[in-house]
C-alpha positions as YAML, in Angstrom:
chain: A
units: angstrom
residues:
- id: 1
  name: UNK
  ca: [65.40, 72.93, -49.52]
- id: 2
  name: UNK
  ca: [65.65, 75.69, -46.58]
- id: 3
  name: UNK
  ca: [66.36, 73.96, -43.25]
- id: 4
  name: UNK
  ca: [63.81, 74.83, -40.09]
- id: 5
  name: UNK
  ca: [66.99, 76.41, -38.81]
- id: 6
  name: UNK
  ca: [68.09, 78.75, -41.86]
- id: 7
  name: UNK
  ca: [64.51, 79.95, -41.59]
- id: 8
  name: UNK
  ca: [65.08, 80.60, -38.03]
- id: 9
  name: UNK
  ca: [68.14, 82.13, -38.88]
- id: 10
  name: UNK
  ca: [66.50, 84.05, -41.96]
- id: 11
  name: UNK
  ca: [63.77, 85.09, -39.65]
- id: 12
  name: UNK
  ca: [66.74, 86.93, -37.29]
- id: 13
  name: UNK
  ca: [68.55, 88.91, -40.11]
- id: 14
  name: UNK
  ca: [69.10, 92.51, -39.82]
- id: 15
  name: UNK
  ca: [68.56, 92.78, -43.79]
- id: 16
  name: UNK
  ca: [64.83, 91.26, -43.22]
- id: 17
  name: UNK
  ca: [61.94, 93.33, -43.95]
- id: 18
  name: UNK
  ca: [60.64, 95.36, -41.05]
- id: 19
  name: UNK
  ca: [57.72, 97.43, -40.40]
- id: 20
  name: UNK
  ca: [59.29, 100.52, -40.95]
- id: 21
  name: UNK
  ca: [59.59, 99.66, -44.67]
- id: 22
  name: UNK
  ca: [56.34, 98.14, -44.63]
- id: 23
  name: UNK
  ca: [54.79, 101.50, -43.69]
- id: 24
  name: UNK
  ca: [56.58, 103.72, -45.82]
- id: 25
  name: UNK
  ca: [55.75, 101.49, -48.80]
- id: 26
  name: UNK
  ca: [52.02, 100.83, -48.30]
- id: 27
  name: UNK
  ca: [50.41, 103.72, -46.72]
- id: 28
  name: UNK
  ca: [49.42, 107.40, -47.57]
- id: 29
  name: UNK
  ca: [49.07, 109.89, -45.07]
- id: 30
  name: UNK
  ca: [50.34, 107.86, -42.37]
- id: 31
  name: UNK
  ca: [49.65, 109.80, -38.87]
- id: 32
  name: UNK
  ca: [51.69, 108.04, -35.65]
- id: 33
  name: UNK
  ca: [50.39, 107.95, -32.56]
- id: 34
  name: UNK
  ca: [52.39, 107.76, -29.18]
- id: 35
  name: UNK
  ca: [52.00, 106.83, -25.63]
- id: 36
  name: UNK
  ca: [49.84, 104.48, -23.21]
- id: 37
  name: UNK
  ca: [48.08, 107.22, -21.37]
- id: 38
  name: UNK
  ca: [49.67, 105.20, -18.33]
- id: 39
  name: UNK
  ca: [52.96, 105.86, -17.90]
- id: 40
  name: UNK
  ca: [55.11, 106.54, -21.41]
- id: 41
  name: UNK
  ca: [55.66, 105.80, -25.37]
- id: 42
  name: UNK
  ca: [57.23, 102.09, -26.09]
- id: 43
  name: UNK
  ca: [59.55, 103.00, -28.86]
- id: 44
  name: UNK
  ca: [58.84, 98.62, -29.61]
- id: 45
  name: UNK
  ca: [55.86, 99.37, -30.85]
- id: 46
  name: UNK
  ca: [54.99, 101.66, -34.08]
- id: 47
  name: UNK
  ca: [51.26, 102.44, -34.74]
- id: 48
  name: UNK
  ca: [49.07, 104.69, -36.19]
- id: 49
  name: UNK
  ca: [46.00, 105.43, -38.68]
- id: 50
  name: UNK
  ca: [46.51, 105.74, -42.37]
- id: 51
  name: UNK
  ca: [45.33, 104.94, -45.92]
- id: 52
  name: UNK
  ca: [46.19, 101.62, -47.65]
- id: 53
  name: UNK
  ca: [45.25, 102.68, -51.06]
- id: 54
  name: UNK
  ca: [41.14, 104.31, -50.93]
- id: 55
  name: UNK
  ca: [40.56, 102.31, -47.00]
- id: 56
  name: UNK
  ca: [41.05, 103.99, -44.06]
- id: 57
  name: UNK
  ca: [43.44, 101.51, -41.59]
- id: 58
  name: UNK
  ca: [44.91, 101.43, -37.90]
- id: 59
  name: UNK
  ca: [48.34, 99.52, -38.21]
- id: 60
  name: UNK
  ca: [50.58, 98.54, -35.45]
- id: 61
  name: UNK
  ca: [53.94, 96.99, -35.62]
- id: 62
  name: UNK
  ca: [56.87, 96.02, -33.67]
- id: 63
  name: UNK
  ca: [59.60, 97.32, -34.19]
- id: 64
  name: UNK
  ca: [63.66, 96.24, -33.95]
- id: 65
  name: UNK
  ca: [65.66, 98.63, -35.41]
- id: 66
  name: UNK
  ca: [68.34, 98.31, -38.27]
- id: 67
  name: UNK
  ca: [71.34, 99.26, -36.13]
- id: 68
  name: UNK
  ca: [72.39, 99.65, -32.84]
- id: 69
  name: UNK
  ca: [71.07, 102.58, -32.14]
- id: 70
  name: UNK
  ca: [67.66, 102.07, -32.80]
- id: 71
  name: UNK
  ca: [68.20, 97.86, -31.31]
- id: 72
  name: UNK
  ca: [68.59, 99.92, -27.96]
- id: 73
  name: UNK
  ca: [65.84, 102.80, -28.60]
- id: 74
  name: UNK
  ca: [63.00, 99.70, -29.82]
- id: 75
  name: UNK
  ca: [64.77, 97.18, -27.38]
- id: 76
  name: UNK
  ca: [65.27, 94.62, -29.44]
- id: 77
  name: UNK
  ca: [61.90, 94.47, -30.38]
- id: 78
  name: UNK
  ca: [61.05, 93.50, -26.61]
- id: 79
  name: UNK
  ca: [57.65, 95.31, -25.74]
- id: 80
  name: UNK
  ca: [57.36, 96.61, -22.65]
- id: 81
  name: UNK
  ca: [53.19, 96.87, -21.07]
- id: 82
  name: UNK
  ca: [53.03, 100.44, -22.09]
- id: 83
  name: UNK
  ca: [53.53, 99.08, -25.60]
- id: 84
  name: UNK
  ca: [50.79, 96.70, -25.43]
- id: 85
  name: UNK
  ca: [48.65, 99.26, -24.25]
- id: 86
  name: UNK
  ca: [49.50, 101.86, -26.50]
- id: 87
  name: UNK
  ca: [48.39, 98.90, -29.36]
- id: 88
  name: UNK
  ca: [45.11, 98.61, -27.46]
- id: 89
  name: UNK
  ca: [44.85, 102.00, -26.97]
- id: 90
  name: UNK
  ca: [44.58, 101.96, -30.85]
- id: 91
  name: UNK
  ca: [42.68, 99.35, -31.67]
- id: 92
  name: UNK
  ca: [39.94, 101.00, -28.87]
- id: 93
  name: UNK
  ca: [40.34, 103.57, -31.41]
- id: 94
  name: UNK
  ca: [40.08, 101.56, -34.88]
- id: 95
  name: UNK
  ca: [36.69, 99.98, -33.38]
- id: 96
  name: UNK
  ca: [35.00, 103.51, -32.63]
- id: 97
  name: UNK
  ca: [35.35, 104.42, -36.37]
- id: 98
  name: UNK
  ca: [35.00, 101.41, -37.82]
- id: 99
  name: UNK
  ca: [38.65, 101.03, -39.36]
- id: 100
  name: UNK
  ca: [40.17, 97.33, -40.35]
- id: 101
  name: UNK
  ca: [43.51, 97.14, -37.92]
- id: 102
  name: UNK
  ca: [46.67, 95.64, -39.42]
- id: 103
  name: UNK
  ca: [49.23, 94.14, -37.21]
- id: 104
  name: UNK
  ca: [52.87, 93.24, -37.71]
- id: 105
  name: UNK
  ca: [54.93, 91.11, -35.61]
- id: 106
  name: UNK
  ca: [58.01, 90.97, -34.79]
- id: 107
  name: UNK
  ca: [59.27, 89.99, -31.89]
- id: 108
  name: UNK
  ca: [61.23, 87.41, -29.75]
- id: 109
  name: UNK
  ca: [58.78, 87.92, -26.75]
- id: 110
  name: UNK
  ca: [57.51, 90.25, -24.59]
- id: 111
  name: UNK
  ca: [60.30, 92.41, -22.31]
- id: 112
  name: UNK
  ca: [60.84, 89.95, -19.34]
- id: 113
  name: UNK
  ca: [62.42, 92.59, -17.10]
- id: 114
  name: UNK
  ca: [61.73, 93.64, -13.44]
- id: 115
  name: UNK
  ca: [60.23, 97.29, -14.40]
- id: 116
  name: UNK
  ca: [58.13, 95.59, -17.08]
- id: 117
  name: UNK
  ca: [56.10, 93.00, -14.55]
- id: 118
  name: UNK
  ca: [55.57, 95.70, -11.93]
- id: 119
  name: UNK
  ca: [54.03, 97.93, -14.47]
- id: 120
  name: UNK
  ca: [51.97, 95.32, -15.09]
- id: 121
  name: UNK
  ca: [53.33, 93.17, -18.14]
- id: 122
  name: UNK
  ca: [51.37, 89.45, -17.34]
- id: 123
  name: UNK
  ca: [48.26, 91.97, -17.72]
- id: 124
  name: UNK
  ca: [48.44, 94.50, -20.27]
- id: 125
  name: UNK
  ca: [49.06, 91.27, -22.67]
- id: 126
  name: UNK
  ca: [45.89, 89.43, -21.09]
- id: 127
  name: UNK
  ca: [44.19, 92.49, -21.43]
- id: 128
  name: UNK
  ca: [44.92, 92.68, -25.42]
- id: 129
  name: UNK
  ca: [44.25, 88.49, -25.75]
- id: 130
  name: UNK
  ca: [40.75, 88.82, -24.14]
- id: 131
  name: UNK
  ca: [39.89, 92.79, -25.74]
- id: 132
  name: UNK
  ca: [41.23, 91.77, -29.67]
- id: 133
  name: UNK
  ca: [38.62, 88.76, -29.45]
- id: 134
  name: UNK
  ca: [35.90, 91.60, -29.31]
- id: 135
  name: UNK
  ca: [36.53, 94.14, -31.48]
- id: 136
  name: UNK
  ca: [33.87, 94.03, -34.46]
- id: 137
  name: UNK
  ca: [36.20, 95.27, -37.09]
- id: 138
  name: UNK
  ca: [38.30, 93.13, -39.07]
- id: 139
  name: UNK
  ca: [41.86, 92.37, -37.87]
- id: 140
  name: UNK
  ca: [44.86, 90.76, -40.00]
- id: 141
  name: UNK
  ca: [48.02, 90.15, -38.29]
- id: 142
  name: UNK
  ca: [51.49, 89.70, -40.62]
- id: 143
  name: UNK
  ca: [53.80, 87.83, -39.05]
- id: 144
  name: UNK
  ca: [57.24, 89.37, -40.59]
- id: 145
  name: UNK
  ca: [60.01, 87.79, -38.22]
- id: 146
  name: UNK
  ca: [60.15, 86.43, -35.03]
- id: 147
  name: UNK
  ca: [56.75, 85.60, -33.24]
- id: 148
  name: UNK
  ca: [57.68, 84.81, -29.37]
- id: 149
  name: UNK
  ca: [55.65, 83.55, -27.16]
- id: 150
  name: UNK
  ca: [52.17, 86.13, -25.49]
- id: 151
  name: UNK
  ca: [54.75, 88.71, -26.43]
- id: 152
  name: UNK
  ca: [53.13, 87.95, -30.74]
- id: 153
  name: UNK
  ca: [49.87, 86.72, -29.25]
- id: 154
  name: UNK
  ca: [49.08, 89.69, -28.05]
- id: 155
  name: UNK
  ca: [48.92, 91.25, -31.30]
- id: 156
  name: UNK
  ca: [47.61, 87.76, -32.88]
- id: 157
  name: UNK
  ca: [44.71, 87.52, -32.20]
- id: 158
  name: UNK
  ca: [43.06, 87.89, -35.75]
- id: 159
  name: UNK
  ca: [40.56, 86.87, -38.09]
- id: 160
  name: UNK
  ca: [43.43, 85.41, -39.97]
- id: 161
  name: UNK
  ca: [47.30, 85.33, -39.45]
- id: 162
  name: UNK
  ca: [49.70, 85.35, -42.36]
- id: 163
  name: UNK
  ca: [53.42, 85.02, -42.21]
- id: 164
  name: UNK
  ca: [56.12, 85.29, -44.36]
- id: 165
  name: UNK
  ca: [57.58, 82.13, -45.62]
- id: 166
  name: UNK
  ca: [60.95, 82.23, -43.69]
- id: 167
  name: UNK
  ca: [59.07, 83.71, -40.47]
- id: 168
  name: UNK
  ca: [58.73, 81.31, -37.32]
- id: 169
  name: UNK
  ca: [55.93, 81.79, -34.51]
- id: 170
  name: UNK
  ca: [57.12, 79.72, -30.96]
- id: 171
  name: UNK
  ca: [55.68, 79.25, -27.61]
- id: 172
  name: UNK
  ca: [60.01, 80.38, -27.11]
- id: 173
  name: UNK
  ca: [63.03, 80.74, -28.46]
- id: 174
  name: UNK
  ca: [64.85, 76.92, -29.79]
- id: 175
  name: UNK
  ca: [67.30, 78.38, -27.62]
- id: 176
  name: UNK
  ca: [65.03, 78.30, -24.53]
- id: 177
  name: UNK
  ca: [63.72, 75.36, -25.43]
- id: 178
  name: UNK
  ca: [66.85, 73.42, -25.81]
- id: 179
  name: UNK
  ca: [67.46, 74.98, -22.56]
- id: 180
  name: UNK
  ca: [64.72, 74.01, -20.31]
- id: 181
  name: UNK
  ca: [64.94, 69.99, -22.56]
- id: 182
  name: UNK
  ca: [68.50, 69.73, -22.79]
- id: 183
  name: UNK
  ca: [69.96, 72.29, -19.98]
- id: 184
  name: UNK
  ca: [72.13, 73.17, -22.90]
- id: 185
  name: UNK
  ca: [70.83, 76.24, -25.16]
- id: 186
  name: UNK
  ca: [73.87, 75.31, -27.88]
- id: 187
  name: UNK
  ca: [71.34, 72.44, -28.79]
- id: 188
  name: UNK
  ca: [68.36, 74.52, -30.42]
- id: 189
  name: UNK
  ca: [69.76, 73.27, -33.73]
- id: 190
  name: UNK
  ca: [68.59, 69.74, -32.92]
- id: 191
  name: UNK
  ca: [65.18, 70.68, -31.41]
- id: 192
  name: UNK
  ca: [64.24, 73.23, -34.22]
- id: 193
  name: UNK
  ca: [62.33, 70.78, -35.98]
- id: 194
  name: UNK
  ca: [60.48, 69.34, -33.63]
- id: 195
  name: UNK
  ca: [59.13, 72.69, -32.42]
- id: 196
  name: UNK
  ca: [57.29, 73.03, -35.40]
- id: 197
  name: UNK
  ca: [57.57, 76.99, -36.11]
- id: 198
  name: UNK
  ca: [57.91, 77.55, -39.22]
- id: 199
  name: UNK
  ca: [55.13, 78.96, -41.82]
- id: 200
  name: UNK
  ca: [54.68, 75.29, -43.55]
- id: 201
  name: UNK
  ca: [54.40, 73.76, -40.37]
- id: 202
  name: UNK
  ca: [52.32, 76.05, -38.59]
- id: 203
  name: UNK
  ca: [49.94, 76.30, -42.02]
- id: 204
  name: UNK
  ca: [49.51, 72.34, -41.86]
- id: 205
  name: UNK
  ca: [48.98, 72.40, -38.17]
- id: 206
  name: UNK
  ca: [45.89, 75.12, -38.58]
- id: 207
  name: UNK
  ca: [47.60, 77.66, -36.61]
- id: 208
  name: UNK
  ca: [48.13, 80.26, -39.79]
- id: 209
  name: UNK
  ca: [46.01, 80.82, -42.49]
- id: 210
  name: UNK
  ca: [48.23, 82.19, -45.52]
- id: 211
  name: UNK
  ca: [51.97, 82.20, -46.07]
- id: 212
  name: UNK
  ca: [53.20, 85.00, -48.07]
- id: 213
  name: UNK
  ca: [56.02, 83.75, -50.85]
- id: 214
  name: UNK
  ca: [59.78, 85.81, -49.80]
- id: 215
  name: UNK
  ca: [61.83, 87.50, -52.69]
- id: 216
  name: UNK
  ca: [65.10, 90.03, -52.15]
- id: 217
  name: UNK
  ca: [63.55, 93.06, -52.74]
- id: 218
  name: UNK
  ca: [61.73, 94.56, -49.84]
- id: 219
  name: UNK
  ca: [59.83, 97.31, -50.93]
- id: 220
  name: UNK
  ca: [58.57, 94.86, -53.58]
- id: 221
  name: UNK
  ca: [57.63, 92.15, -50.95]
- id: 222
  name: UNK
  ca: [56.14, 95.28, -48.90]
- id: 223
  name: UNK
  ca: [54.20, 96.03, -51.62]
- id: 224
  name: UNK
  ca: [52.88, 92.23, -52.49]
- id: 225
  name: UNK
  ca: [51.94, 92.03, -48.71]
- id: 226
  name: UNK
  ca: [50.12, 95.74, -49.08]
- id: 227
  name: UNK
  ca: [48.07, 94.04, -52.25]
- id: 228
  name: UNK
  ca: [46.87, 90.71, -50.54]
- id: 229
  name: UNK
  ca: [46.04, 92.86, -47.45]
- id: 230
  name: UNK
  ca: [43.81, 95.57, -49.55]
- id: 231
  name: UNK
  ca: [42.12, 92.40, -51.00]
- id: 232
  name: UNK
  ca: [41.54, 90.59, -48.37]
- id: 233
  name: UNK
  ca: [40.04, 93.38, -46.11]
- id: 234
  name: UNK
  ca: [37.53, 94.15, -49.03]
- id: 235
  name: UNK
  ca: [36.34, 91.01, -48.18]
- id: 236
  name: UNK
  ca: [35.14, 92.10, -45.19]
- id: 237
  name: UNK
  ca: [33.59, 94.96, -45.62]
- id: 238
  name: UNK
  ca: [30.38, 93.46, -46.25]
- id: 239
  name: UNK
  ca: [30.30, 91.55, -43.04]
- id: 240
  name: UNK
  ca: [28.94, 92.59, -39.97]
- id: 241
  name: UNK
  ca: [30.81, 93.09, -37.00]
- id: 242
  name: UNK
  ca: [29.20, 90.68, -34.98]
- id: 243
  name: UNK
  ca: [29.85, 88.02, -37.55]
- id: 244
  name: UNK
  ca: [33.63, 89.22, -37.29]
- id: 245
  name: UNK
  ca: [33.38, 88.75, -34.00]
- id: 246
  name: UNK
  ca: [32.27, 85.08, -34.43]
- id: 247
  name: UNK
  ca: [34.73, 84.41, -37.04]
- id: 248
  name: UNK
  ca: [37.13, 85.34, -34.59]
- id: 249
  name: UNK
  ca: [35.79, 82.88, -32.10]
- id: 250
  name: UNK
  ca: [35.61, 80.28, -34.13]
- id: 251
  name: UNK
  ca: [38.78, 80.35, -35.68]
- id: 252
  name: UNK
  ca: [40.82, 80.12, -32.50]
- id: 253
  name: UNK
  ca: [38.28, 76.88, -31.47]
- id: 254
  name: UNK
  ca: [39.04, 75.37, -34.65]
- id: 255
  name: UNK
  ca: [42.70, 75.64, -34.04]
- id: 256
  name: UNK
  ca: [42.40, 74.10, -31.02]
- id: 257
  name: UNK
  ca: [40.82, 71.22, -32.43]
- id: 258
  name: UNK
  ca: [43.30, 70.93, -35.16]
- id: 259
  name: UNK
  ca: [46.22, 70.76, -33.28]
- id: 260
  name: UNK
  ca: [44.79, 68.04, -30.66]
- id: 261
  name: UNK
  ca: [43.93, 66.08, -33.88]
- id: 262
  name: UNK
  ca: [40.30, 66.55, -33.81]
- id: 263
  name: UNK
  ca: [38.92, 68.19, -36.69]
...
């Protein structure tokens, strides 16, 4: 049995599926789109329109990069506010024509440096929490890694949230944790499982709604998550969006109620 720490561990590897893989396996005629309008392009975030199988989709994902090189150019998969807005920039766009929008996160939390607050970090992540809740187009978010803190939120806000079985989805890092508990980071080992972020957790607790089984092969496991997502957004199509809208809602009141143990 996988310990809440391999998962966390699993959830860190370089050799993990990322969204650039995703992409290239799923979708036809992929078109990218860059920059915020504001002030620049977040090389963190990836995003774009493009055709998962006959249906038209807007997908955004965080990116980490697979070597150093791109680990510096994504940073780390730390997004900075321009990111955030570039991803609401497209969603803005996905709700105009009607398009499902796909998120996938992967991140361990928003970029906490001094550039990133002044341009206006705190906001541009409220600004996606309180926008994604009223978007009357379907939304599916894939958690494929790390999910830190408002840093995943603000791409989480969904009418359901997968992730893949060795993913984990924190209010922080088990180092921070252990850090603000203990004063000593080296204990996020013991914590881990009391956090309760990993995908069986997190499914018991009501916070996701699907886990998504892990194999070797990514491009195969790209392609099983590019399945379950055609099929569960032709679901939707018959829905209208102000029923998505409710769904929405409803879900994240339902959560709460779940995890204060009253449902």
């Amino acid at each position: 049995m996988t310990t809440a720490w391999e998962k966390v561990e699993r959830a860190r590897s370089k050799n993990r599926i990322n969204t650039q893989t995703i992409f290239d396996t799923i979708l036809t005629d992929f078109m990218e789109f860059h920059g915020d309008r504001y002030f620049g392009d977040d090389s963190a975030i990836k995003g774009g329109i493009g055709m998962l199988k006959d249906m038209p989709v807007t997908v955004i994902g965080v990116v980490k990069g697979r070597d150093t090189e791109e680990n510096l150019k994504a940073n780390f998969g730390m997004v900075h506010p321009e990111g955030y807005r570039k991803a609401l920039r497209l969603m803005k766009q996905a709700e105009k024509f009607k398009r499902p929008i796909i998120t996938f996160i992967d991140t361990p939390g928003a970029y906490p440096g001094i550039g990133a607050e002044e341009r206006g970090q705190g906001e541009a992540i409220a600004q996606n929490l309180m926008q994604m809740m009223t978007f009357e187009v379907p939304i599916i978010a894939v958690i494929i890694g790390e999910a830190g803190s408002g840093g995943a939120l603000a791409l989480a806000v969904a009418n359901e949230v997968w992730m893949l079985e060795n993913s984990i989805y924190s209010i922080l890092s088990p180092e921070g944790f252990a850090s603000i508990l203990y004063k000593d980071a080296s204990k996020a080992k013991e914590i881990v499982d009391d956090m309760k972020i990993t995908s069986d957790a997190l499914l018991t607790l009501g916070i996701i709604d699907d886990i998504i089984v892990e194999h070797d092969d990514n491009q195969e496991l790209a392609q099983q998550i590019g399945d379950k997502l055609y099929q569960s957004l032709s679901k939707y199509k018959k829905k209208r969006g102000s029923s998505l809208v409710k769904h929405r809602y409803e879900r994240f009141r339902n959560m709460g109620e779940v995890e204060h143990g009253n449902k």
